[in-house]
N, C-alpha and C positions, 0 to 999 in steps of 0.2 A: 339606632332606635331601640329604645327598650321597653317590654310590657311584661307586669307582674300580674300575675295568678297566680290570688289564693283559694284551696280549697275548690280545685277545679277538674277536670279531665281530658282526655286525650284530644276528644274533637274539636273542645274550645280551645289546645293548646294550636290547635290545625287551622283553625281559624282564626287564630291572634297571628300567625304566621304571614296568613294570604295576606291578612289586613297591614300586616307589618313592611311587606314588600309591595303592595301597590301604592302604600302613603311614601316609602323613599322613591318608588319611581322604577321598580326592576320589579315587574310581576315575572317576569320569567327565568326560572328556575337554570339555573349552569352550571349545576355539582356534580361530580363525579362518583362521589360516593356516600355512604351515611357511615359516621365514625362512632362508635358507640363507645363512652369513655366512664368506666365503673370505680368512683372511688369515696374518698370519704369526705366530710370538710373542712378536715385540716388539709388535705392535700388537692382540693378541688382549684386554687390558685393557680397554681404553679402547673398540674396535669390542662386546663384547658388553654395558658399561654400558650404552653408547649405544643396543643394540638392545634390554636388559633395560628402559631407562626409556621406550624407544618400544610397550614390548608392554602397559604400563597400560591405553595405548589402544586396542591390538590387541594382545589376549591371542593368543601363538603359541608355537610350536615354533619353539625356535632352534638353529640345529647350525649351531655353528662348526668350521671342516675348517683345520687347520693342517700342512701339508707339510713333510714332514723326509725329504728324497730322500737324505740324507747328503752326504758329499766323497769318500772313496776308494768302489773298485769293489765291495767286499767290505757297507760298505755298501749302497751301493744296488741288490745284489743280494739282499739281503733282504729280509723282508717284517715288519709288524708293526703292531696296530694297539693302540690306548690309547685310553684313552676318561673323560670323568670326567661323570654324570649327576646334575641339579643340578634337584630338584623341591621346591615347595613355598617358604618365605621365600628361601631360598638362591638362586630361580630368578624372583622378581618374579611374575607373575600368570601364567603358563605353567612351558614346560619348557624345561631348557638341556643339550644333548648337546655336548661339545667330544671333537671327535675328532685324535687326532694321531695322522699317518699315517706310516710311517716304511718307508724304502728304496724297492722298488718297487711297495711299495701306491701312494704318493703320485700315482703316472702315471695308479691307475686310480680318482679319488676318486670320481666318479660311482657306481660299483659299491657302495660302503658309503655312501653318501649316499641312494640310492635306498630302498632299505627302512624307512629311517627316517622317509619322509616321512609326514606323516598321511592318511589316506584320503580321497579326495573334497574336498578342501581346497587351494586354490590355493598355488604355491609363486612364493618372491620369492630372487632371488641378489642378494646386495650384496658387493662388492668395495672396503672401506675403503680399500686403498691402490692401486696401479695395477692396474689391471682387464685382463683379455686385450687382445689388439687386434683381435679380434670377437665382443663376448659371446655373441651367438646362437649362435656356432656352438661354442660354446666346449662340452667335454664337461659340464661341472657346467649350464651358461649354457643347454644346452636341457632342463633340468629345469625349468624354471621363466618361466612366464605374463610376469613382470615381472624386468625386472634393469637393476640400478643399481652405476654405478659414478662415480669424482671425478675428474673430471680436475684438480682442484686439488694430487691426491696424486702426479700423474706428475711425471718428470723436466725433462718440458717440457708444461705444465700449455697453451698454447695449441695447442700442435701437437697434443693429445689430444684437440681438439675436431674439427683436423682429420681425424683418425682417425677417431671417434664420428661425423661426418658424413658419410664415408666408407662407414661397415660399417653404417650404421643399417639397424636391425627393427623393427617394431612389438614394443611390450614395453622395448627400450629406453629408456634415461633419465641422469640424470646430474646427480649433489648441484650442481655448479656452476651448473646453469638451475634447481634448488629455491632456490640462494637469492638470486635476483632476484624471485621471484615476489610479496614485498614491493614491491618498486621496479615490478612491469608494475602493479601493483594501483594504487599511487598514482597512477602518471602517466595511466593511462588513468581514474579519475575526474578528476583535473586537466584532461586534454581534454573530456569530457564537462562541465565549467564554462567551457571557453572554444573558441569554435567557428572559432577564429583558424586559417589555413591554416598549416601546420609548413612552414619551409621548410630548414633544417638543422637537424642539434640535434649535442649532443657529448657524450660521456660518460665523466668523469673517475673513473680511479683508479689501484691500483699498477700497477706493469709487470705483466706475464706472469700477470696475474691473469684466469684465462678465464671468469668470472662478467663481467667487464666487459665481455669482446668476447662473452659472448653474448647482450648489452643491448644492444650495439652494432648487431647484427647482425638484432635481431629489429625494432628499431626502424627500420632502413632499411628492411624486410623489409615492414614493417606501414605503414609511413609514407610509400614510396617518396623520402626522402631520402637524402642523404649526410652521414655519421654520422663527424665524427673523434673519434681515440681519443686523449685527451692526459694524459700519465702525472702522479701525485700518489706522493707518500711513504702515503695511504691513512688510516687501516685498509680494505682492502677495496674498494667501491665508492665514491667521496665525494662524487658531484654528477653529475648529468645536465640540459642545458640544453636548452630546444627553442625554436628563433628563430623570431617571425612577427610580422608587420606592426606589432602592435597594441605587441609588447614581449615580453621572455623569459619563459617559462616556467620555472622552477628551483628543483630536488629537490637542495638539498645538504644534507651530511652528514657534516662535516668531522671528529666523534668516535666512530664507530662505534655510535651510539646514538639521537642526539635529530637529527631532520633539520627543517629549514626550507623551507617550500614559499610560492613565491612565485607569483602570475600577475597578471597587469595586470589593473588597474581593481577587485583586493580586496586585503584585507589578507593582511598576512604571517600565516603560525600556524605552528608548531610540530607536526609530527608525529611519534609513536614508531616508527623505525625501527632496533633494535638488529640488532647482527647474530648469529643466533642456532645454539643449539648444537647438534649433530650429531644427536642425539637427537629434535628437533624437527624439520629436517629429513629424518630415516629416516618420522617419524610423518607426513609431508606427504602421503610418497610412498605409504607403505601405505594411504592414504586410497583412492585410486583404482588399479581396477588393470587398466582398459584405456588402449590407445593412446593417449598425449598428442599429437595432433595439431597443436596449437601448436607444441611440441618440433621434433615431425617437418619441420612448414616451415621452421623457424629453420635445421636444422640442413643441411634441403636448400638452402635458400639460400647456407648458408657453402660449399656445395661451389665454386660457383663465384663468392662472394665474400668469401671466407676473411681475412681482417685479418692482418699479416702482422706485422713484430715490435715491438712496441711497447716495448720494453725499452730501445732506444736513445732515450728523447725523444721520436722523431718524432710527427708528430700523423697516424693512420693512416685510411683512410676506407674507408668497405662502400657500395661505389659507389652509386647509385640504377637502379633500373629504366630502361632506354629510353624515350625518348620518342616516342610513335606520330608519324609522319610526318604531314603535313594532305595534302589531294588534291592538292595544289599541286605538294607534294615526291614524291611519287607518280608522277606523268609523266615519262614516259623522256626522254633525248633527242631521240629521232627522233620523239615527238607533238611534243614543243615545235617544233621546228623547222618542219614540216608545217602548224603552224598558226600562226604569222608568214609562213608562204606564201601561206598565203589570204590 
């Protein structure tokens, strides 16, 4: 069922809702959460399938908030708001509010986003295309327990991790470390079958792809190695190699699908790693919806070892941790010398 409002507000979108679920026949309410989905309307399509095929799993409230602040003054001195309420087949296993905000409502979307949330039910902000540059603090961004945003949608998809490393909250997140979480899963049973000491490893894929460098980064991170980044035509990620004594270790994945996993002294096998669609990663992340503290280290590591541009070819590195001094190196000057006196 669908119902359009134009020119309308919050409480009648609250009451085209009730109306909308007692005329299908399910006045009661079974969602788990309210999905806040902030984007534009070329990309309003494609972001609410995506959060529509994610809600099978997690039945929610989804409100998508699309900003139309205008171009001339005359515009954006007005106010106005539109709405279109989408229950029942139309809406997947929940409900869909799309709100388009027009002139100077758009500055204040918090304010009509607020009401609509569900009672007692935790709330998630996702940002499809480039996200603020600190969602916590962002107006829409402190409604909400968890918020996710791509740095694969920005302008400049690495320097938005440095950003994201930078403004990190707990509750933050970000579809580019959802989809590695394939690749930490394999390589960390592949260590768990070889108990060989890492001594560098590398991690091939396209340029400016920041799912790479933040494989890159967690791996040095986790492994105290030095980790280069050495660019591929791709799709995506397409091989990570981890060097030690014994022989390489090696997750490639040269077709965006079918990966080969290699480690000394067993055989080759074939694993499934396709790279998978937006839908599936929104449903990773509604999975949990406290602090990813994995995340959190990754991301505090890049602050001060941040991979720089890999775009050019270069092969780049996320230095390794320090190495602890022995007692030896420890003693100042002035004991050494003091004790060749004796």
């Amino acid at each position: 069922m669908k119902i359009d409002l134009t020119d309308t507000t919050s409480s009648r979108i609250n009451a085209a809702l009730i109306r909308a679920r007692r005329a299908i026949g399910t006045p009661a309410v079974g969602m788990v959460l309210t999905l806040v989905v902030v984007t534009d309307e070329g990309s309003a399509y494609d972001a609410l399938k995506a959060a529509g095929d994610a809600s099978r799993e997690h039945p929610s409230r989804i409100i998508a908030v699309i900003k139309r602040p205008g171009r001339s003054p005359r515009d954006r001195a007005s106010a106005r708001l539109d709405a279109e309420v989408l229950v029942g087949a139309d809406a997947g296993t929940g409900e869909t509010v799309i709100l388009r905000m027009h002139g100077e409502l758009a500055s204040h979307a918090e304010s009509v986003v607020l009401p609509l949330l569900l009672p007692d039910a935790p709330v998630v902000l996702w940002w499809p295309e480039a996200g603020p540059p600190n969602p916590s603090i962002d107006p829409l961004g402190r409604l909400g327990q968890r918020r996710i945003t791509d740095a694969a949608s920005a302008e400049d998809p690495v320097g938005a991790i440095g950003t994201r490393a930078d403004t990190y909250a707990p509750g933050d997140t970000d579809l580019a470390w959802t989809r590695i979480t394939p690749w930490r899963s394999m390589l960390a049973a592949a260590l768990d079958q070889k108990h060989s000491a890492i001594t560098a490893a590398t991690v091939e894929g396209e340029a400016y792809n920041p799912s790479s460098e933040l494989l890159a980064l967690w791996l040095a991170d986790r492994l105290g190695v030095a980790v280069d980044r050495k660019v591929t035509d791709g799709p995506g990620i397409t091989a990570v190699r981890l060097y030690t004594a014994d022989g390489d270790i090696c997750l490639d994945r040269p077709d965006g699908r079918l990966a080969l996993l290699a480690v000394p002294g067993q055989p080759d096998r074939h694993v499934a790693l396709k790279r998978r669609e937006t839908s599936e990663l929104l449903a990773e992340e509604l999975r949990r919806l406290d602090p990813d503290d994995i995340y959190r280290t990754t991301v505090a590591f890049a602050v001060k070892h941040l991979i720089g541009d890999p775009g050019k070819g270069d092969h780049v590195e996320a230095p390794a941790p320090a190495k602890k001094a022995s007692p030896a190196e420890k003693t100042s000057p002035a004991e050494k010398k003091a004790a060749s006196a004796k």
